[in-house]
C-alpha positions as CSV (number, residue, x, y, z in Angstrom):
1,X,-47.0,-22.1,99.4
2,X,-47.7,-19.3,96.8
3,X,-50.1,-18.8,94.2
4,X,-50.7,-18.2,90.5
5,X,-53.0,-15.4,89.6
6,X,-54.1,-14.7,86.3
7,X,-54.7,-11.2,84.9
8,X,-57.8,-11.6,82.3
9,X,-56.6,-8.1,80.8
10,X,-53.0,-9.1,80.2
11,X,-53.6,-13.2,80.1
12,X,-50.5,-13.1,82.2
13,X,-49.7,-15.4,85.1
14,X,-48.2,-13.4,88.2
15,X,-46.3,-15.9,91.0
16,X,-47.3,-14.6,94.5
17,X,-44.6,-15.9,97.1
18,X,-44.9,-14.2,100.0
19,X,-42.0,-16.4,101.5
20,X,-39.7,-15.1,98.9
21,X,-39.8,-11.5,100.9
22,X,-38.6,-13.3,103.7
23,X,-35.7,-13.9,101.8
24,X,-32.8,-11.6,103.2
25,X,-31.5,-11.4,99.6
26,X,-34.6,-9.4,98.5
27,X,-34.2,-6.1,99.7
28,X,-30.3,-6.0,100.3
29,X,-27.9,-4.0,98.3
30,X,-25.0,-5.5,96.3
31,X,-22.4,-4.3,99.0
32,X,-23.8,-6.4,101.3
33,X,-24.5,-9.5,99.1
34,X,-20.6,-9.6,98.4
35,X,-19.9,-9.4,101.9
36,X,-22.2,-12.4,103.0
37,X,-20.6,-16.1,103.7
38,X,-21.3,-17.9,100.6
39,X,-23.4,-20.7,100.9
40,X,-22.0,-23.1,98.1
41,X,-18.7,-22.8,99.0
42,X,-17.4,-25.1,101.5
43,X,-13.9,-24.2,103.8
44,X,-11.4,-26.6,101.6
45,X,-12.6,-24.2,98.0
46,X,-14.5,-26.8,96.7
47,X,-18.9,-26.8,96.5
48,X,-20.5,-27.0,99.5
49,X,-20.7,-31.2,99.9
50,X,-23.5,-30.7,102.3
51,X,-26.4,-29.2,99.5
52,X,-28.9,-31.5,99.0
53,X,-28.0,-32.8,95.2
54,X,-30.4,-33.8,92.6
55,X,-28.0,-33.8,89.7
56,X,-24.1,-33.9,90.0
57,X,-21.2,-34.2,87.9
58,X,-17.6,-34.7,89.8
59,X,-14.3,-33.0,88.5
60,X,-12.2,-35.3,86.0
61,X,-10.5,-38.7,88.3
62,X,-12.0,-37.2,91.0
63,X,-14.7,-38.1,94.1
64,X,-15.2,-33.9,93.9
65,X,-18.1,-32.5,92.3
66,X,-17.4,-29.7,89.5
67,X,-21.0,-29.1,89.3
68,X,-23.9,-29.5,91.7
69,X,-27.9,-29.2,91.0
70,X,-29.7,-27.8,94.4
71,X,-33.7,-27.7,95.0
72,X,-33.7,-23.6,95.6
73,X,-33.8,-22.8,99.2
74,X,-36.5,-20.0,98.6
75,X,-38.0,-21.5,95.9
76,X,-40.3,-19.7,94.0
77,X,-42.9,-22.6,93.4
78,X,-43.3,-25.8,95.3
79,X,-43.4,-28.8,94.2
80,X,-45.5,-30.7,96.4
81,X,-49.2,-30.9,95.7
82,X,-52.2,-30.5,93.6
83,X,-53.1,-27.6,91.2
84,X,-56.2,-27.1,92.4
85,X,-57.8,-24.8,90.1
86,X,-60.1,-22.1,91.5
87,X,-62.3,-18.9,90.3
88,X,-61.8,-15.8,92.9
89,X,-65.1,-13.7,90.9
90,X,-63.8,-13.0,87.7
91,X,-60.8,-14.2,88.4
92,X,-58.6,-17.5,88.2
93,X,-56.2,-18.8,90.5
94,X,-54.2,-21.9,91.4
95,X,-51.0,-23.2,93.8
96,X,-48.2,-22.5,92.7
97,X,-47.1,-25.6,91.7
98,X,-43.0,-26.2,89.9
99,X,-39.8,-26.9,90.7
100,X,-37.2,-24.1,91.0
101,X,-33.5,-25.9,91.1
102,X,-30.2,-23.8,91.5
103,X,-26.9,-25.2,89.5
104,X,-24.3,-24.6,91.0
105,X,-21.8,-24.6,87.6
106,X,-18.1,-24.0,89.3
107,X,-16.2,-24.6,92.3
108,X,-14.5,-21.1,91.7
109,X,-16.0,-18.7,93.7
110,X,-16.5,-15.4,92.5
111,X,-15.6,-15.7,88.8
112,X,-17.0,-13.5,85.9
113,X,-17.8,-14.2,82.1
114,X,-14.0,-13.8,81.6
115,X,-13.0,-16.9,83.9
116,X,-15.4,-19.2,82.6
117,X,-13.8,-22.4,81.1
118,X,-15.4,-24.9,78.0
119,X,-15.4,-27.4,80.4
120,X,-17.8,-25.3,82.7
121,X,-20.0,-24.1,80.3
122,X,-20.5,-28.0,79.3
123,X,-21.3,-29.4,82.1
124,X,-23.7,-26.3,83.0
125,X,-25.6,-27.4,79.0
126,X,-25.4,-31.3,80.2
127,X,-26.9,-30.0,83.7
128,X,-29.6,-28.3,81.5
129,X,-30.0,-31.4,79.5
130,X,-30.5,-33.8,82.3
131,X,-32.8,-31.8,84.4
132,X,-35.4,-30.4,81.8
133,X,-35.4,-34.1,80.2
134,X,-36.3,-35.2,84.1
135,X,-39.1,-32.7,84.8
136,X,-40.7,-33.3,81.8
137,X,-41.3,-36.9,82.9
138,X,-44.2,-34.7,85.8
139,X,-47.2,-34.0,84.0
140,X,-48.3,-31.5,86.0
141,X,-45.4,-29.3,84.3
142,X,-45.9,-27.3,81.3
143,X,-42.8,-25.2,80.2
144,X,-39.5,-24.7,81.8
145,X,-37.4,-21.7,81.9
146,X,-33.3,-22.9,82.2
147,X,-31.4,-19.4,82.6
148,X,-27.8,-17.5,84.3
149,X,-27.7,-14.5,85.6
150,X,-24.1,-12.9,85.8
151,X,-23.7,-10.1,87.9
152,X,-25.5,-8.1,90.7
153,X,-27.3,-5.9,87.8
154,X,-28.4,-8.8,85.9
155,X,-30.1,-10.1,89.0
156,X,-27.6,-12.1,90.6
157,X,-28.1,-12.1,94.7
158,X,-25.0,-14.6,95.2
159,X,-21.6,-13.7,93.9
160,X,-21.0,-17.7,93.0
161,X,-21.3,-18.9,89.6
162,X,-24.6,-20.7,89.7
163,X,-27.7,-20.8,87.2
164,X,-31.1,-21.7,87.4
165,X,-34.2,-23.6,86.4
166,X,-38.1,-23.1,86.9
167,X,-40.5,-25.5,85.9
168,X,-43.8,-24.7,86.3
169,X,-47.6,-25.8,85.4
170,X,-48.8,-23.0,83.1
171,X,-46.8,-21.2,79.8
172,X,-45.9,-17.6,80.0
173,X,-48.1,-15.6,77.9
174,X,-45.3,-14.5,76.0
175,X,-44.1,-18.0,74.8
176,X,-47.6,-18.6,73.8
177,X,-47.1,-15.2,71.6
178,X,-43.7,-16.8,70.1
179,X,-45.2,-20.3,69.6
180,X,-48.5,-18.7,68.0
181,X,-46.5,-16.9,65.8
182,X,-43.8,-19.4,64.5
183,X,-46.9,-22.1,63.9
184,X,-48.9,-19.3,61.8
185,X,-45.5,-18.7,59.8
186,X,-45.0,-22.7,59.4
187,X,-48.9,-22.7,58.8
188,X,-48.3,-19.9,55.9
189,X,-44.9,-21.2,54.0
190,X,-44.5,-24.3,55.7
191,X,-41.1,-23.6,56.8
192,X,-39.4,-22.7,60.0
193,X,-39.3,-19.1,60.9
194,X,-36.1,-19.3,62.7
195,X,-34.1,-21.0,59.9
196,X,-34.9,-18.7,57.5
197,X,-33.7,-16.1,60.4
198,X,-30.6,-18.1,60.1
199,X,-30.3,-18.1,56.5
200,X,-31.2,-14.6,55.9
201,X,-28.1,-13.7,58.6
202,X,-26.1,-15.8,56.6
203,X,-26.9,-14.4,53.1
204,X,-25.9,-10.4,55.0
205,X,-23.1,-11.8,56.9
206,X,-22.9,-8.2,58.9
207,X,-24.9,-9.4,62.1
208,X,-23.0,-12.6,62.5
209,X,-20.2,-12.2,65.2
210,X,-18.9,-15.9,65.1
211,X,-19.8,-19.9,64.0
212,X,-18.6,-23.1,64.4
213,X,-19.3,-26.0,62.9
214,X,-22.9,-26.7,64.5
215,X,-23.7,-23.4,66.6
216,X,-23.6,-19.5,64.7
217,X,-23.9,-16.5,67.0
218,X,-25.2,-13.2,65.6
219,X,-27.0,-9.8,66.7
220,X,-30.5,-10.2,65.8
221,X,-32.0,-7.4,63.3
222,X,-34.2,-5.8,65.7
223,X,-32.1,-6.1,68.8
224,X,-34.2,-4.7,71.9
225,X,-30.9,-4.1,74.0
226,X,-27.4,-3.0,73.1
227,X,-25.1,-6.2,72.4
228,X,-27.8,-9.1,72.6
229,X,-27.0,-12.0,70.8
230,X,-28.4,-15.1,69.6
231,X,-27.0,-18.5,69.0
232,X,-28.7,-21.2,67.5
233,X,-28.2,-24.8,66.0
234,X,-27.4,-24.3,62.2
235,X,-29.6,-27.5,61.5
236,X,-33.6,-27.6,62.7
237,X,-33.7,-28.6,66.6
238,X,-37.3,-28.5,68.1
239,X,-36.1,-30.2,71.5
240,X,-33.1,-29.1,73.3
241,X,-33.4,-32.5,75.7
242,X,-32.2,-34.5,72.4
243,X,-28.9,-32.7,72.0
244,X,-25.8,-34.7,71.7
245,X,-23.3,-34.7,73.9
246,X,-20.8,-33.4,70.4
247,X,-23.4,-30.7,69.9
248,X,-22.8,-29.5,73.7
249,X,-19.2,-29.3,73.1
250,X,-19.6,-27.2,70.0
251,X,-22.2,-25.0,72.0
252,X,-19.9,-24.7,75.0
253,X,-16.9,-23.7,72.5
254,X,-19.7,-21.0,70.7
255,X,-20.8,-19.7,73.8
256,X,-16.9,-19.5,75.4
257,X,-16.4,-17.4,72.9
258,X,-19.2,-15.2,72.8
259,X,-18.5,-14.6,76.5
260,X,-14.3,-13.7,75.8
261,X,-15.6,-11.7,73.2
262,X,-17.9,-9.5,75.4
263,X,-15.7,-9.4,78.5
264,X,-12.9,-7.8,76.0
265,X,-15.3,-5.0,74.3
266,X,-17.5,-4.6,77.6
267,X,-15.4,-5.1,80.4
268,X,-17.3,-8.0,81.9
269,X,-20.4,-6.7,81.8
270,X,-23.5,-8.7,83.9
271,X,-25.6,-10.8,81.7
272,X,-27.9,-13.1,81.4
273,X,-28.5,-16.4,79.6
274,X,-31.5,-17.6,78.6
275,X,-32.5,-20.8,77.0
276,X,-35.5,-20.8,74.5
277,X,-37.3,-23.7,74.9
278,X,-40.4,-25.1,73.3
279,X,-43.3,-26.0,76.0
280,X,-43.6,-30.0,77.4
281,X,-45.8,-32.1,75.0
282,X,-46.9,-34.5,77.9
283,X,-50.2,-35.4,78.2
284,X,-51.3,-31.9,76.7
285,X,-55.2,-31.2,76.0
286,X,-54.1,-28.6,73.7
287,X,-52.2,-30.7,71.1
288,X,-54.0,-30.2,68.6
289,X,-53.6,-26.6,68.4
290,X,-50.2,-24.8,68.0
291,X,-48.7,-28.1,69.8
292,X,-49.4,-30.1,66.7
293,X,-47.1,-28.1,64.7
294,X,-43.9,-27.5,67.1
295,X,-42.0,-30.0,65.9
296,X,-41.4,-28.4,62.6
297,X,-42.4,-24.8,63.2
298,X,-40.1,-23.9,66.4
299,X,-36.2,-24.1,67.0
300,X,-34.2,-24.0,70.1
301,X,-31.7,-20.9,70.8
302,X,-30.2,-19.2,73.2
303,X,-30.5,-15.3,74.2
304,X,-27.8,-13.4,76.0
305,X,-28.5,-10.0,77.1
306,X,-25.7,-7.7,78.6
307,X,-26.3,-5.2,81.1
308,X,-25.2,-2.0,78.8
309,X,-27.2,0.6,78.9
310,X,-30.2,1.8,82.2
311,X,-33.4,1.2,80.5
312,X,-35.1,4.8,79.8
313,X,-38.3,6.0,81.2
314,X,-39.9,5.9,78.1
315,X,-38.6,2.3,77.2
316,X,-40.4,1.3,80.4
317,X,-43.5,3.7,79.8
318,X,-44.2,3.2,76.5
319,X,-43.4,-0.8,76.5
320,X,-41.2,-0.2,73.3
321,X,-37.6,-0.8,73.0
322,X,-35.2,1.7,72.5
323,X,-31.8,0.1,72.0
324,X,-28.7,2.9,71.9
325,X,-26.1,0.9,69.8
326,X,-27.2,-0.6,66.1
327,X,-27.0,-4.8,66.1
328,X,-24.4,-4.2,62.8
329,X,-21.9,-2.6,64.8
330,X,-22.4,-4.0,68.1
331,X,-21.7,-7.7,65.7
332,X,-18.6,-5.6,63.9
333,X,-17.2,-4.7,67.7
334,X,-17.5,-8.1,68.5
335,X,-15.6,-9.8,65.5
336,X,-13.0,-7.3,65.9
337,X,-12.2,-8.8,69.3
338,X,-9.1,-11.1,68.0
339,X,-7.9,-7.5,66.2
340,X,-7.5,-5.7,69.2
């Protein structure tokens, strides 16, 4: 098993796996990744019957899953075990304690954004459901991180639709940043941060690239990377676990059509998906601190960055975004789509 180190400069967590590097996927280019025998695909075309399933959800009148939920096979944390907390001199460390869980989210090898179906992209959000409303129930868990990479330049080391989630006993330093910061704007105006976000985009209009009745997509205002969008629930949501199965329907129509839309203007670039979640409340020491306010102070969303532009040295350097292409016309490209 690995281990969690903290960095007392940073307060960041780093995961040391050693196993991982084990993993032939790690070093391997993308020619060979395409070329290796995929293993969720079984000979008839279907999933691969023989992963181990945690979560599983068959094809319509059918004994056939459409969608399979895997314990990763080099998983990044393991879940068996204590935490046992240690100093190392001035140092921390712990095990590295979680669950890491692949989804396997279509029986169609191979596909890109552009082959994704509504019915696919909702039973991947009542996959996400399911699974980070089970975790939560281990109290040795603290956040989870529910996210797709699409495409060998967005990280993805199998060329089979799949997505993943982590779930692991400390928050990132950089949701404690966001939570800090939405409970000292609730704190301040007592209001959420990210609905007037929402309401501001919907007084300009210019950054929103589409809406249905529940879900509205736009480009945020201070987009770090070219074509990133946002979608989030229209109404207040603090916990993503309590969404209906209506309101996953409406985001799987939103998000359908966010991925059409960028497979048409970028050519099907890579991507990747990223839920925004609010930490577990379980059992948390801490609660009376930014905890407390969550509720009312933070709002589930989604983040979907395209692989557009190579990041520059100086983005990298420097640690400060430099985004070629402005979030007003990347949102006017993108409602143009249906004009083209």
């Amino acid at each position: 098993m690995g281990e969690l180190r903290y960095n007392p400069v940073t307060k960041k967590w780093a995961v040391i796996s050693p196993e991982r590097g084990t993993h032939r996927n790690s070093y391997i280019t993308n020619d060979t990744i395409t070329s290796m025998p995929c293993p969720f695909c079984d000979k008839d075309g279907g999933i691969n019957k023989k992963l181990r399933s945690i979560f599983t959800i068959n094809l319509p009148e059918s004994s056939c899953p459409a969608l399979i939920v895997t314990p990763n096979k080099y998983p990044v944390m393991g879940i068996e075990g204590s935490l046992n907390r240690k100093a190392y001199g001035i140092y921390d460390k712990m095990a590295s304690i979680g669950a890491h869980e692949v989804i396997i989210d279509s029986f169609r090898h191979g596909i890109d954004i552009s082959g994704y179906t509504e019915d696919e992209l909702n039973n991947l959000f009542t996959a996400f459901k399911c699974r980070i409303a089970d975790l939560e129930k281990d109290i040795r868990f603290r956040y989870v991180a529910a996210f797709k990479n699409i495409g060998a330049e967005a990280g993805e080391n199998i060329h089979h639709p799949h997505s993943q989630i982590l779930a692991m006993s400390v928050i990132p330093s950089i949701v404690e940043e966001y939570m800090n910061k939405a409970v000292d704007y609730y704190k301040e105006k007592e209001r959420c941060i990210y609905c007037d976000i929402i309401n501001q985009e919907k007084q300009c209009k210019e950054r929103i690239i589409f809406e249905n009745y529940e879900f509205i997509a736009f480009a945020p205002y201070a987009s770090e990377n070219p074509f990133e969008i946002s979608i989030y629930p229209k109404q207040h949501e603090y916990c993503f676990s309590n969404i209906s199965e209506s309101s996953i329907r409406q985001l799987a129509d939103i998000t359908h059509e966010i991925f059409r839309r960028l497979a048409q203007v970028l050519a099907c670039p890579a991507l990747t998906l990223a839920l925004r979640l609010a930490p577990y409340k379980n059992n948390r020491p801490d609660y009376n601190g930014y905890m407390k306010y969550l509720k009312d102070a933070f709002h589930w969303h989604i983040d979907i960055r395209p692989v557009a532009a190579k990041l520059t040295t100086s983005s990298w350097a420097a640690n400060i975004c430099i985004n070629p292409v402005s979030p007003e016309d990347a949102a006017k490209h993108l409602r143009e789509v249906n004009q083209l």
